[in-house]
C-alpha positions as CSV (number, residue, x, y, z in Angstrom):
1,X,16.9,-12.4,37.6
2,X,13.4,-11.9,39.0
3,X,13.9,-7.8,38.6
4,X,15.8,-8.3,34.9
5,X,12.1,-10.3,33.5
6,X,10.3,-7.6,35.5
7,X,11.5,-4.9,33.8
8,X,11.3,-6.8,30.5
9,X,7.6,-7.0,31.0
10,X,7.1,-3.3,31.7
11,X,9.3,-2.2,28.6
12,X,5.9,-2.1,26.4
13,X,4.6,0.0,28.8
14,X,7.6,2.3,28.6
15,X,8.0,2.3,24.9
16,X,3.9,3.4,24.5
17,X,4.7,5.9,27.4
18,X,7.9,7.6,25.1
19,X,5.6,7.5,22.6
20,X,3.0,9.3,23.7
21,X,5.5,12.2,25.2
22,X,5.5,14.1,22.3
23,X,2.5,13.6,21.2
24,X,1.4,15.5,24.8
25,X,3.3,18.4,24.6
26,X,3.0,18.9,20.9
27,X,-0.8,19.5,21.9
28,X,0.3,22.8,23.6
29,X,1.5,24.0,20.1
30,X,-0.9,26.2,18.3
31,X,-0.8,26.0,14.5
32,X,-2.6,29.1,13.3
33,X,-2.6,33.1,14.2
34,X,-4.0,33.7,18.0
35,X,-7.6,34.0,17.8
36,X,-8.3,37.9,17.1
37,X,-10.6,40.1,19.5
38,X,-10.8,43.3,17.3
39,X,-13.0,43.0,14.0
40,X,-10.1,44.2,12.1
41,X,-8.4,41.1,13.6
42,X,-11.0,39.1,12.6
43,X,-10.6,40.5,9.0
44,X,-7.2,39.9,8.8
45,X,-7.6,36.0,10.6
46,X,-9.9,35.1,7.6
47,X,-7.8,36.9,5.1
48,X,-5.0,34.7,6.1
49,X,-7.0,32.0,5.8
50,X,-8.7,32.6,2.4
51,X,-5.5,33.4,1.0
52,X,-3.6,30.1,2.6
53,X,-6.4,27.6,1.3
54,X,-5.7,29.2,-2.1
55,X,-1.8,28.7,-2.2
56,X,-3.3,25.0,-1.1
57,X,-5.8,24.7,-3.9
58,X,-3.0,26.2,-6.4
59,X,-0.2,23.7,-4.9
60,X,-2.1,20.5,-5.0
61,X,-3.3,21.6,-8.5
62,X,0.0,22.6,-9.9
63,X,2.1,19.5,-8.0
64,X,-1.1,17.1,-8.9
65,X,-1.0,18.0,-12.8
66,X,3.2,17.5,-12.7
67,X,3.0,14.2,-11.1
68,X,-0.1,13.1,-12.8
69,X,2.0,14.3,-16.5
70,X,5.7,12.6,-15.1
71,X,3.5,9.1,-14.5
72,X,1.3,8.7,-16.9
73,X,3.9,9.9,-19.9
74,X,6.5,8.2,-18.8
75,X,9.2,6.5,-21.5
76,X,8.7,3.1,-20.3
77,X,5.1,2.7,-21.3
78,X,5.7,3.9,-24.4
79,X,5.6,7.6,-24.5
80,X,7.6,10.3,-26.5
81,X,8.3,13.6,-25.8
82,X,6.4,16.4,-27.3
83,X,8.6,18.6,-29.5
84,X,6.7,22.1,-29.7
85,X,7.9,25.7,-28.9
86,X,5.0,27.4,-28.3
87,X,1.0,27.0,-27.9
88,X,-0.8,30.2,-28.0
89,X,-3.6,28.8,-25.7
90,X,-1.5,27.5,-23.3
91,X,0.4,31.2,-23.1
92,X,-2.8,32.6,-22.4
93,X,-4.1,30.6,-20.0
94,X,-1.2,30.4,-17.7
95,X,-0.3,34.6,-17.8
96,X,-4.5,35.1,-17.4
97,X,-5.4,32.6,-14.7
98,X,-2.5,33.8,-12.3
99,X,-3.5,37.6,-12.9
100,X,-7.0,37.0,-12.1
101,X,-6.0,35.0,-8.4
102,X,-3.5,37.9,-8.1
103,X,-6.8,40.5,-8.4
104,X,-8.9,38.4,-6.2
105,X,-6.5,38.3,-3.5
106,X,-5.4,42.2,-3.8
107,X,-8.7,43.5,-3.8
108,X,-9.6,42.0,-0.5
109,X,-5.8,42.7,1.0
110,X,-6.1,45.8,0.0
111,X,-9.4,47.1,2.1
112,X,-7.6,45.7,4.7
113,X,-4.6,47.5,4.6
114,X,-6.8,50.6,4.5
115,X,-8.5,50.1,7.5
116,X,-5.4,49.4,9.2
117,X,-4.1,52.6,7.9
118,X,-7.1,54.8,9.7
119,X,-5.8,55.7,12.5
120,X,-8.9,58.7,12.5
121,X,-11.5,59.9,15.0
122,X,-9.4,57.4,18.3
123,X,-11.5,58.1,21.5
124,X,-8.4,57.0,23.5
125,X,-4.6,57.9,22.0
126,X,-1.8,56.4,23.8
127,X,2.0,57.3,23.2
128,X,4.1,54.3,23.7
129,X,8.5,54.9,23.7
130,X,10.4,51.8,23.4
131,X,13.3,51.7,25.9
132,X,15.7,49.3,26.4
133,X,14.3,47.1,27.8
134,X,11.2,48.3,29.0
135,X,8.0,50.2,27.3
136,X,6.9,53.8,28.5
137,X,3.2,55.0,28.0
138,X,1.8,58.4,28.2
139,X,-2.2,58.5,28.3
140,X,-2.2,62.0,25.8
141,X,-6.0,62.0,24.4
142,X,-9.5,60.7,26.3
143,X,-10.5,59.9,29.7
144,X,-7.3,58.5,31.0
145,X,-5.2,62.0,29.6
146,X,-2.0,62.5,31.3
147,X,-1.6,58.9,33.2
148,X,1.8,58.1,32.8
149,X,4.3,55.0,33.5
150,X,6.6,52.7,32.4
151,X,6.1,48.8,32.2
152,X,8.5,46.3,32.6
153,X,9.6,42.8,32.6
154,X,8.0,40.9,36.3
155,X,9.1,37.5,35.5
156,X,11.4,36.7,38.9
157,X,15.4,36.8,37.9
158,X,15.4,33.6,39.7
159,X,13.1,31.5,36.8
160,X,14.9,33.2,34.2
161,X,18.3,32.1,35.5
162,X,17.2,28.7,36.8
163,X,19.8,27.9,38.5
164,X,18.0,25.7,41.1
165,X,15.7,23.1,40.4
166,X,12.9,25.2,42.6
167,X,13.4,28.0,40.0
168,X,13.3,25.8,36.9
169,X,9.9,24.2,37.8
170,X,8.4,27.8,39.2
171,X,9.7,28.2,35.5
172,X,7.8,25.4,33.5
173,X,4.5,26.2,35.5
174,X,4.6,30.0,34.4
175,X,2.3,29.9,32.0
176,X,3.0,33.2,31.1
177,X,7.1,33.5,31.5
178,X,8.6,35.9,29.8
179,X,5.0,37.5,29.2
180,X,4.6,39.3,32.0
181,X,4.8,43.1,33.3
182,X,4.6,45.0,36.1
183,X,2.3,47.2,35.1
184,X,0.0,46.7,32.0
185,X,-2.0,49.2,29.6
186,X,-5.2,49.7,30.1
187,X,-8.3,50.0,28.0
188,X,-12.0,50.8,27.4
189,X,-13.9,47.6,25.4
190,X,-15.2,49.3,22.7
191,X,-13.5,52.2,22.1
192,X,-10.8,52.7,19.3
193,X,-7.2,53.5,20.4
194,X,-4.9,55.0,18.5
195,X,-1.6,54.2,19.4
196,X,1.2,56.4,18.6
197,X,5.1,54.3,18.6
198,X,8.2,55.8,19.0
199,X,11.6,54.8,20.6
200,X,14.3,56.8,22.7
201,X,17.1,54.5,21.7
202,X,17.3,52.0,19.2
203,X,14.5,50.7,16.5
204,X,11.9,48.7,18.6
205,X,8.6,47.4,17.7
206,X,4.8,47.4,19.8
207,X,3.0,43.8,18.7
208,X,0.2,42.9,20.4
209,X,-0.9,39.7,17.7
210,X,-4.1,39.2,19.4
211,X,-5.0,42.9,18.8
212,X,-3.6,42.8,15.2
213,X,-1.1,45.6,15.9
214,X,2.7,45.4,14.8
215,X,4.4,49.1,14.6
216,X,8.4,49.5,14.1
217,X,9.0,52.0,17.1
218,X,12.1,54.4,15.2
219,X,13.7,57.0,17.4
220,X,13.0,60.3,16.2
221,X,9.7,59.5,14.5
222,X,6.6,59.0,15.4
223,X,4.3,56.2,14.1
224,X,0.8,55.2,14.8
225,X,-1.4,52.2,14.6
226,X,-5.0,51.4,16.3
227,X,-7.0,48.9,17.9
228,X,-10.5,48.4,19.1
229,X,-11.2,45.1,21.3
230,X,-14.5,43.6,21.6
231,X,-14.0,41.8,24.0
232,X,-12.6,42.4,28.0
233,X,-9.3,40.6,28.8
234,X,-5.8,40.0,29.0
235,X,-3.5,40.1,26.1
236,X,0.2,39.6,25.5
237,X,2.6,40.6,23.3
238,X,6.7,41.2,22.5
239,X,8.8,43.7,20.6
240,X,9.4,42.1,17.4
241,X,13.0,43.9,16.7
242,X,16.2,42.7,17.5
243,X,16.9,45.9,20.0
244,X,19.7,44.5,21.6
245,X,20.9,41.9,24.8
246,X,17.8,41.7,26.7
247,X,15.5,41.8,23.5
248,X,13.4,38.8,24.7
249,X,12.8,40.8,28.4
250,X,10.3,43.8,27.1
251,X,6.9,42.1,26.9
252,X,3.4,43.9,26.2
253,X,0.4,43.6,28.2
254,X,-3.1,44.9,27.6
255,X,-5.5,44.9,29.8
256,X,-9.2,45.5,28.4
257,X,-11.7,46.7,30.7
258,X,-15.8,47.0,30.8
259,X,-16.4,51.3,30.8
260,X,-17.3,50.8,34.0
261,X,-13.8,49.6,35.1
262,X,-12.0,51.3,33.3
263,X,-13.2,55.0,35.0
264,X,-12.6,53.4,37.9
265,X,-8.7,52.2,37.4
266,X,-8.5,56.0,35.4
267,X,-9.4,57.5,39.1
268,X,-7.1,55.6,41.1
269,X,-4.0,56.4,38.6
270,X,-4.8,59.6,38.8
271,X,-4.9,59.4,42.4
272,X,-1.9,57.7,43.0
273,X,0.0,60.0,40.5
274,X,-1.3,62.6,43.2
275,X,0.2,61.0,46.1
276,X,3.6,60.6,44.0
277,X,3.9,64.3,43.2
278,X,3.3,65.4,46.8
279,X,5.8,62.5,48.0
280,X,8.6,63.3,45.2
281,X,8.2,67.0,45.9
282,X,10.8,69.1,45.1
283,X,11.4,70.7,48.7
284,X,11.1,67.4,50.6
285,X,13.9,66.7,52.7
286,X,15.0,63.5,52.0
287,X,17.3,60.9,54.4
288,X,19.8,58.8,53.1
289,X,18.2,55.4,54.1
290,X,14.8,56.8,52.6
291,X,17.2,57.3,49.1
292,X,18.4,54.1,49.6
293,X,15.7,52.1,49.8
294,X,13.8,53.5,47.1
295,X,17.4,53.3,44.9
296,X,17.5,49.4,45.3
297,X,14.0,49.0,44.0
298,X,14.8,51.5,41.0
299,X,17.9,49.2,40.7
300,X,15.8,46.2,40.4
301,X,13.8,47.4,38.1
302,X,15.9,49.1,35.6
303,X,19.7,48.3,35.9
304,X,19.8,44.6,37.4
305,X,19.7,42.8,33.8
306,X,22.8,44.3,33.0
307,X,25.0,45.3,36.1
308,X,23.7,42.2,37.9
309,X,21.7,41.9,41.3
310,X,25.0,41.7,43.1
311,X,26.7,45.2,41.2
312,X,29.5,42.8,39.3
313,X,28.3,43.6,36.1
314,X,29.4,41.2,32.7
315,X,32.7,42.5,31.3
316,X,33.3,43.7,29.2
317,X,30.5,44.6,27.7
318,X,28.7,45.8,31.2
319,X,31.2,47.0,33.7
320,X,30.9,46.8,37.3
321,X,29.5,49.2,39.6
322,X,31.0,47.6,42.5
323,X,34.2,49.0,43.5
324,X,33.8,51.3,40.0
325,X,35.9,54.4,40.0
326,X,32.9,56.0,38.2
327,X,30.1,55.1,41.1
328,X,32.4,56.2,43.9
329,X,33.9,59.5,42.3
330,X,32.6,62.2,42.0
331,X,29.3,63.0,42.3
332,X,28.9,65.3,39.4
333,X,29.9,62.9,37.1
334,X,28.2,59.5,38.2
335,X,24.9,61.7,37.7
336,X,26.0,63.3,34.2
337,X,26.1,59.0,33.2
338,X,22.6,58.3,34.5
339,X,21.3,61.2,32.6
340,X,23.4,61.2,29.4
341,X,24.5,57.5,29.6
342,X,27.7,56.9,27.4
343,X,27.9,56.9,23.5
344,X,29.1,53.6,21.7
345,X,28.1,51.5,24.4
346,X,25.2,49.9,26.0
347,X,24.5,52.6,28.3
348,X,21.6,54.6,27.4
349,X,19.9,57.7,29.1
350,X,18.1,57.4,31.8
351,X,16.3,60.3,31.8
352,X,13.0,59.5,31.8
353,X,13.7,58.7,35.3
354,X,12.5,60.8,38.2
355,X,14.7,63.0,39.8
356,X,13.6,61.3,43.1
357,X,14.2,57.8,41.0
358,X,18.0,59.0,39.8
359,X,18.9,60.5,43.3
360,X,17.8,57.0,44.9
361,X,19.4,54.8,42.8
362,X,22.8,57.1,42.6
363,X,23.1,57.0,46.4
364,X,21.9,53.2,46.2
365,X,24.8,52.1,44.5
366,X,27.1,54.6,46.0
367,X,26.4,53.1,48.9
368,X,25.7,49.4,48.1
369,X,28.0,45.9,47.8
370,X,31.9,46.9,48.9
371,X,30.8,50.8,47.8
372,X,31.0,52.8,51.1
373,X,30.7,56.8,49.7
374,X,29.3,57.2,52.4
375,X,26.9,60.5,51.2
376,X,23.8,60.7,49.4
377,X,22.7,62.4,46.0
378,X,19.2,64.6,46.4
379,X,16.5,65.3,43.8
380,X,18.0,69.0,43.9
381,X,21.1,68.3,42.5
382,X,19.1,65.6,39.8
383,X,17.7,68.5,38.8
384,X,20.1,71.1,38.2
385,X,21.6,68.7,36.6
386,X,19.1,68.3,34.0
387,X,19.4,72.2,33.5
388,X,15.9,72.6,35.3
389,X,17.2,75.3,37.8
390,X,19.5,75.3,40.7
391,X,18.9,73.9,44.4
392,X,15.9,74.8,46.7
393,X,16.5,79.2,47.7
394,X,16.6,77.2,51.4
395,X,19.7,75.5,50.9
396,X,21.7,77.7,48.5
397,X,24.2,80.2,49.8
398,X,22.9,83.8,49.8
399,X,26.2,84.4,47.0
400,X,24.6,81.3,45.0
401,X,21.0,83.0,45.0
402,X,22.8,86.0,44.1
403,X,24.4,84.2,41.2
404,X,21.9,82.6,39.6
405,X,21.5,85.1,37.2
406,X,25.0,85.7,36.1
407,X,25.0,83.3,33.3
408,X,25.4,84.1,30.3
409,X,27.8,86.3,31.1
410,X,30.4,88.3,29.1
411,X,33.9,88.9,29.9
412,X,35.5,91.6,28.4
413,X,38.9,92.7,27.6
414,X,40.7,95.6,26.3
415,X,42.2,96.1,22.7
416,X,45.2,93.5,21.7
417,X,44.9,92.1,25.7
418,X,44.6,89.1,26.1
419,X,43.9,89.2,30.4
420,X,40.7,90.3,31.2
421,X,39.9,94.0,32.6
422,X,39.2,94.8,36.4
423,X,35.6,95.1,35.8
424,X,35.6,91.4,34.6
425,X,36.9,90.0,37.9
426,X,33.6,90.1,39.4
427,X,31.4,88.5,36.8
428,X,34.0,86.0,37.0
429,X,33.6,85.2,40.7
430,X,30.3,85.1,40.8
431,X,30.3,82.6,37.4
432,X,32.7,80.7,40.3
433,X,30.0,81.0,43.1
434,X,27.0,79.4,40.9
435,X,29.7,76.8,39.1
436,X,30.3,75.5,42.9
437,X,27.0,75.7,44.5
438,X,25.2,73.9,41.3
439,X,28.1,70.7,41.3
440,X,26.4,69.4,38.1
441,X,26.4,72.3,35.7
442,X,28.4,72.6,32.9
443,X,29.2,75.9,30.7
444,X,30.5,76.6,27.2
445,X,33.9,79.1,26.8
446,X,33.6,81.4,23.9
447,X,36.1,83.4,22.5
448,X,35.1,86.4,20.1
449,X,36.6,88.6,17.4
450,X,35.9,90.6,15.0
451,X,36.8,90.6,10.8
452,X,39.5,93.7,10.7
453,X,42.9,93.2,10.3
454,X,45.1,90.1,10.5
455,X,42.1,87.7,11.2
456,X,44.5,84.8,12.0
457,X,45.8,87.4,14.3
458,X,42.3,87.8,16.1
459,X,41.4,84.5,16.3
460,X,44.8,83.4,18.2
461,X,43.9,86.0,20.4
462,X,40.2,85.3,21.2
463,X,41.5,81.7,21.5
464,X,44.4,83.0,24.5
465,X,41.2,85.3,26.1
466,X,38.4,81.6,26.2
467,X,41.8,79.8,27.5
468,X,42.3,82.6,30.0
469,X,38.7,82.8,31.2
470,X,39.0,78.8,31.5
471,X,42.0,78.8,33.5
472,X,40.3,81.6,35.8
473,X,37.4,79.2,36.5
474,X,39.6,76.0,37.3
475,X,41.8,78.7,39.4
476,X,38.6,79.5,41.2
477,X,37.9,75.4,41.8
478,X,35.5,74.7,39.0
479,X,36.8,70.8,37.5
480,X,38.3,71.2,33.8
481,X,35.6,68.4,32.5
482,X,33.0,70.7,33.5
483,X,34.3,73.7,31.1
484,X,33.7,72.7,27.5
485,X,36.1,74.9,25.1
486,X,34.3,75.8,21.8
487,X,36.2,76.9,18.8
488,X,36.8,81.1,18.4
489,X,33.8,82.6,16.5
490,X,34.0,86.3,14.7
491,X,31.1,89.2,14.8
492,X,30.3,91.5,12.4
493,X,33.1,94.4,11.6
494,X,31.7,98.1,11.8
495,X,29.7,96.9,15.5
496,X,30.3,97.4,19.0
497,X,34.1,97.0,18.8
498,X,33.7,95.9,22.3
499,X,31.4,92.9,21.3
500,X,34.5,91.4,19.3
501,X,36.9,92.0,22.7
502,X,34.9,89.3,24.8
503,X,34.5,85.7,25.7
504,X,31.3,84.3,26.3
505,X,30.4,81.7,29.2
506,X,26.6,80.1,28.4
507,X,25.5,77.0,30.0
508,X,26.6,73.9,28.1
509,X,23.9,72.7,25.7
């Protein structure tokens, strides 16, 4: 009894507590644009407020004069309705006035949108590519020319799942969840930056509101935009398209600097861009655990939203790479998927990866969860892979050096055969020798003809020499899915008839 009147007494205490509640965290909400730090900011702040207190002024006039007329002419006082068509004045007036408010608020709009337009004389451009889901930046104009990184999401996996109640308050006391990079932009106070925006993948868009910059990042076109902040700081912003599952995870950070600063944090990217090169050096002799350790923090920071910390993936719509028939195959074609992802799905190139990154995080997950492939994938191989030359001259066969060159090669055949000559056979072989030693390389079959004769005739017969040649080079061990077949194509008549008896084998691409 004595806790049930105890409790009745503290139940106006409760009730002014609930009360309050939302008052408390409705104070955190912010009811106008963030507070600008770039004059053209600052134009467009009191733009939006000009114009906002005129759709006010307009609203309460218009909504006043309707209520005022509906009261005061009602029937029941004694009112009748006015039966006219038309009043000449009252045309006037109301096509006039509008147009006038519509010039007033145009002219100023309009000198605004100018100056947003000038993207002239920048003492600092930046090139930022929208990625999913991450931001690159290449420093291309100014004191910082040729830094360049990628930024992504830092906000811990663990907040963002929340699964424990240590995660969700970590969580609630991140004032900046979701906002956060691991590496930000940097910039000089006082200096214009031009900004160029493009995209690698799907339509993105760079908006920094504090800066008063919003650009739709398009793949395949370039588009630019500018800034100039007055003021040193922090500032945050999101891509504001829809570009896909984790559209919410690519966040924007700037970080304005004093001059002063700035040279400095120019010196040590540069400097540790230095230490990168020498360390991801082509003709460094990498370990597997070195591969792998580097591969799970590339995993972490590029793969885990979608294939999951633990390799499991989310079926369908991202597969696992644990136990995957793809991560434990063959090598050849794991890296051709990390380079050229997969049209119609989710995957997307990762080629703006290192070759040390790719190697690392290819032999990561080779090797990671229940995967046991038990070998490694080198920067070499990343590399010839990307068409950007075969493996160091220290590892290669002396037949693969010697190969090398072969391509594109020609094999030739006499008149109505359709097996290649003895002079062929070598050219062949050593096409076989560079196919082996280079596992990633791919190469396009050609058959030719020329335009005399039966030319349905010719072209069944340059198709029998390109099958030919093909089945020569899967004879000599080179995979089929590495030999791409391309339809029969015809020279000039009157030529080299020998031009029009051969099948060409280029490099695929």
């Amino acid at each position: 009894m004595l806790a049930k009147l105890t409790a009745l007494k503290m139940l106006p205490t409760l009730s002014l507590l609930l009360l309050m509640a939302p008052a408390a965290a409705f104070a955190e909400y912010k009811l106008n644009l963030q507070l600008p730090v770039t004059a053209l900011g600052q134009t467009i702040y009191d733009l939006h407020t000009i114009i906002t207190w005129i759709c006010v002024v307009i609203f309460v006039a218009v909504f006043g004069f309707m209520f005022y007329s509906i009261y005061a002419h009602r029937k029941s006082v004694g009112h009748k309705a006015a039966n006219f068509h038309e009043h000449f004045s009252v045309e006037v007036a109301w096509t006039v006035v509008p147009c006038i408010i519509l010039i007033a608020m145009a002219w100023p709009a309009t000198r605004a949108l100018i100056q947003l337009r000038d993207t002239s004389d920048p003492d600092l451009t930046i090139k930022a590519t929208g990625h999913q889901w991450k931001w690159g930046y290449d420093y291309i104009k100014g004191e910082g020319e040729g830094i360049s990184f990628y930024s992504s999401l830092s906000t811990p996996l663990t907040q963002i799942e929340g699964k424990t109640p240590e995660a969700i308050a970590a969580r609630n006391a991140n004032k900046n969840y979701l906002l956060e990079t691991d590496t930000t932009v940097v910039v000089p106070v006082g200096k214009k930056v031009r900004v160029l925006v493009t995209a690698a993948d799907v339509i993105h868009a760079w908006w920094v509101p504090a800066l008063a910059v919003k650009q739709d990042a398009i793949p395949g076109f370039i588009r630019d935009t500018w800034f100039k902040a007055e003021k040193p700081g922090i500032y945050r912003g999101q891509c504001a398209e829809l570009c896909g599952k984790n559209h919410g995870f690519m966040p924007i950070v700037v970080e304005v600097k004093s001059a002063a600063d700035y040279t400095a944090w120019v010196a040590s990217q540069k400097a540790n861009m230095k230490k990168a090169a020498v360390a991801d050096a082509a003709d460094k002799v990498w370990t597997a655990e070195e591969l792998k350790a580097r591969g799970e923090k590339v995993y972490a920071a590029n793969c885990v939203a979608c294939h999951q910390p633990n390799g499991k993936g989310t079926p369908p719509a991202f597969p696992a790479l644990d136990g995957s028939k793809m991560v434990v195959g063959a090598k050849a074609d794991q890296i051709d998927r990390v380079l050229n992802g997969k049209p119609g799905t989710a995957m997307s190139p990762f080629k703006h990866l290192s070759d040390a990154d790719l190697a690392a995080v290819t032999t990561y997950t080779r090797n990671a969860w229940g995967n046991k492939a038990g070998d490694m994938v080198t920067p070499a191989e990343i590399k010839t892979a990307r068409g950007g030359g075969g493996a160091p001259a220290a590892a290669a066969p002396a037949a693969a050096v010697a190969a090398t060159a072969v391509l594109p090669a020609a094999v030739y055949f006499d008149t109505g055969k359709a097996a290649a000559d003895a002079d062929s056979k070598k050219t062949l072989d050593d096409v076989i020798a560079l196919l082996k030693t280079n596992a990633g390389a791919k190469v396009e079959v050609t058959g030719y003809t020329d335009t005399t004769g039966n030319l349905n005739q010719n072209m069944e017969l340059a198709k029998q020499r390109a099958v030919g040649v093909r089945d020569a080079l899967m004879a000599g061990g080179v995979a089929k899915d590495r030999i791409t077949m391309k339809p029969p194509a015809t020279v000039e008549a009157g030529g080299d008839a020998k031009q029009a008896r051969r099948v060409d084998i280029k490099p695929a691409g």
